[in-house]
C-alpha positions, -999 to 999 in steps of 0.1 A, spaced: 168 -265 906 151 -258 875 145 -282 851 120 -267 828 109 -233 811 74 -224 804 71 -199 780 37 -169 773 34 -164 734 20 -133 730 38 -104 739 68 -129 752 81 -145 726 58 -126 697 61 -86 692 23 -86 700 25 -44 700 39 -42 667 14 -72 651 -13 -60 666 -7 -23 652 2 -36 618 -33 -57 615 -47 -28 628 -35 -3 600 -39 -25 572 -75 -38 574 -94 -7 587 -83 21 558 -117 15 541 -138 26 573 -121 58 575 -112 71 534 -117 107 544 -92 109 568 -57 125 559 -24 106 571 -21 122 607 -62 117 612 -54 80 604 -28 75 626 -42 96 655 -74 71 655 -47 43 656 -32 55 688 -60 57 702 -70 20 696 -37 7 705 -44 26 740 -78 7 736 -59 -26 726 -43 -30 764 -17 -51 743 -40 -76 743 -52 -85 776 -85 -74 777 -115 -91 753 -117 -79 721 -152 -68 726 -143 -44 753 -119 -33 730 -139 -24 704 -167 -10 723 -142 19 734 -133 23 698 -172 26 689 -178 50 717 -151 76 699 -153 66 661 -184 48 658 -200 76 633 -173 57 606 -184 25 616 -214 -1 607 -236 -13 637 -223 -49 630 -184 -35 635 -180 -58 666 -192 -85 658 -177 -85 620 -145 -73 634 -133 -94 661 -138 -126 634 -121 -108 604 -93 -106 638 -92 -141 648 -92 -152 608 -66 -129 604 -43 -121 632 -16 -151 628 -4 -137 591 6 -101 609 23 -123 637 60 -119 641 85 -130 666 108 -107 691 137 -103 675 161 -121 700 136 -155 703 149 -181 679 184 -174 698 174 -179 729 151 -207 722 176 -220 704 204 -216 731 181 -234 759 165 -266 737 183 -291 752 193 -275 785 160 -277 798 129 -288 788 107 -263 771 68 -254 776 46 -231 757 16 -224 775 -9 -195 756 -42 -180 763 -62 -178 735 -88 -187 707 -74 -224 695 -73 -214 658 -57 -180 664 -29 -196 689 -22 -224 669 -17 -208 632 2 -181 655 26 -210 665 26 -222 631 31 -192 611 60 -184 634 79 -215 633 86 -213 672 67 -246 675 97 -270 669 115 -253 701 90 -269 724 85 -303 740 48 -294 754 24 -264 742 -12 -259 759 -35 -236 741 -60 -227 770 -89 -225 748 -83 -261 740 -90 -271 774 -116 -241 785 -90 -237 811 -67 -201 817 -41 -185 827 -40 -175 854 -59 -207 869 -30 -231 886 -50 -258 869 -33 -251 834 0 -249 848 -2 -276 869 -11 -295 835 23 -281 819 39 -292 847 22 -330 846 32 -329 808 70 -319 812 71 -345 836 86 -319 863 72 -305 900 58 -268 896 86 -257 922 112 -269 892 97 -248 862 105 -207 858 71 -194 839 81 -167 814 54 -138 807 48 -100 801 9 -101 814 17 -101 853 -23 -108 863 -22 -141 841 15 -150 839 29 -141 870 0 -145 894 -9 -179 876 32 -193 882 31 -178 915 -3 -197 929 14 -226 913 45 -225 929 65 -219 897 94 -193 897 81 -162 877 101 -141 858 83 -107 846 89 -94 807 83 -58 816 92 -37 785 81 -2 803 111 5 829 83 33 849 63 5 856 58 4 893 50 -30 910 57 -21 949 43 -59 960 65 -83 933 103 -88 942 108 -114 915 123 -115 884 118 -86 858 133 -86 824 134 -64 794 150 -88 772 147 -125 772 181 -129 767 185 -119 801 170 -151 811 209 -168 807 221 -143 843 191 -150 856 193 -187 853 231 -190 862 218 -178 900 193 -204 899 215 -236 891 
């Protein structure tokens, strides 16, 4: 039976596609003033194919980007970049648009985990900035503890601090390599947020959502 719900932030409960492209077109217009709407934008899809919604190191990131567009960009880009991102990030954050219902509907029901990879200050003012923080009873920010996803350690922890066995929580997350394969070493029921429908994942039989309010069928068949 399960007794608890562990949340991902980014790109779960947060639009992180959306944020990070809104971030993304606000702070780098002065690096590129010759270039005409459709030039702009063009250069922006191209980093948002670079960006991997997130789940690669912002370094790797922006060393594709430099490889393309570096002839607009200063040496120290990187570097100058990816703190300007980590200062900034949490004011472009902005939750999926069906999150403070559903949290909402299952505070009480179950008891309720938010467990995020991440740089502490980023994650945290995320949290903050949101509001989504008073729907929780636990949240571990992984770079609190030097510990991630998808290391059964940290969700273990969650576990520990919900005062539940792993095999009685449902892990909720969009990045299958840290989400899913981190619940699934654990023990923890996983339940996929998959936004592309053509995504093929021949070896997973689990649980794959598009919406999070599809949680409620989900857990009906799991009472």
């Amino acid at each position: 039976m399960i007794k608890a719900l562990i949340f991902d932030f980014d790109g779960t409960l947060s639009n992180r596609t959306a944020n990070a492209y809104d971030i993304y077109y606000d702070s780098l217009k002065p690096y590129f003033p010759d270039f005409d709407e459709i030039e702009y934008e063009a250069m922006l899809q191209d980093l948002m194919y670079y960006d991997c919604n997130g789940t690669i190191s912002m370094d790797v990131r922006m060393y594709a980007f430099m490889a393309k567009y570096g002839d607009h960009l200063p040496k120290t880009f990187i570097s100058d970049y990816a703190a300007f991102y980590v200062k900034h990030m949490y004011e472009y954050t902005n939750l999926q648009k069906e999150t403070a219902e559903v949290l909402e509907k299952l505070k009480g029901a179950y008891k309720l985990g938010l467990l995020s990879n991440g740089d502490p200050f980023s994650q945290h003012h995320k949290i903050e900035h949101t509001g989504v923080g008073k729907y929780f009873d636990e949240i571990i920010v992984s770079g609190d503890l030097g510990i991630h996803k998808p290391d059964q350690k940290i969700f273990e922890l969650m576990a520990e601090k919900l005062c539940v066995d792993c095999s009685e929580c449902m892990m909720i997350g969009d990045v299958f390599s840290s989400d899913i394969l981190g619940a699934y070493r654990a023990g923890m029921v996983p339940v996929w947020v998959c936004k592309d429908s053509d995504k093929k994942a021949k070896n997973y039989k689990g649980y794959r959502i598009f919406d999070l309010k599809e949680l409620f069928a989900i857990l009906e068949l799991t009472v």
